[in-house]
C-alpha positions, 0 to 999 in steps of 0.5 A, spaced: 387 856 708 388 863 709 392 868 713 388 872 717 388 879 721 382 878 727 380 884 732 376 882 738 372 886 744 374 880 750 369 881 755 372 879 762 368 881 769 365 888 767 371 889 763 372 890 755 379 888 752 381 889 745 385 884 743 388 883 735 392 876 733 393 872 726 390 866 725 389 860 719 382 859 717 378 856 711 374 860 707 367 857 711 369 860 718 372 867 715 365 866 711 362 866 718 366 870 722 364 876 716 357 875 718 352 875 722 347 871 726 348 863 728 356 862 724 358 868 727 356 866 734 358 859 734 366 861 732 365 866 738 363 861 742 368 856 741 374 862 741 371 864 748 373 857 750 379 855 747 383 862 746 381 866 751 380 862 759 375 865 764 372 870 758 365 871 759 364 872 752 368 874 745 364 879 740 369 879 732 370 886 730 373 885 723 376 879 720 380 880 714 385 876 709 392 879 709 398 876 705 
C-alpha cells in the first residue's frame, strides 16, 4: 500500500467541483488510476458511489504517490 495525493473533477447537477484528498492504494488501483480505458473507469465508478453520494460522475485528474 502506498500514500497518495488524488485530484478529481466531481460532477453534480451541471456543476464541476474539484476536489483533493490523500488516500491508500495498492500499486493495481494506482496502475489504473494512471491510465486510461476500462481500470480507470471502473475506480471512477466505484469512488462516485462510495466517497461522493449524489454525484453524477467522478473524472481522476492526477493521482501521484507522496512520502
Amino acid at each position: 500500500m502506498f500514500k497518495v495525493k488524488v485530484r478529481v473533477d466531481v460532477h453534480r447537477r451541471g456543476f464541476t467541483k474539484m476536489e483533493e484528498f490523500e488516500t491508500m492504494m495498492d500499486s493495481d488501483t494506482i496502475s489504473n488510476c494512471s491510465s486510461s480505458g476500462k481500470g480507470r473507469e471502473a475506480v471512477e465508478a466505484a469512488w462516485c458511489n462510495s466517497m461522493f453520494p449524489g454525484a453524477d460522475k467522478v473524472r481522476i485528474m492526477s493521482c501521484h504517490k507522496i512520502d
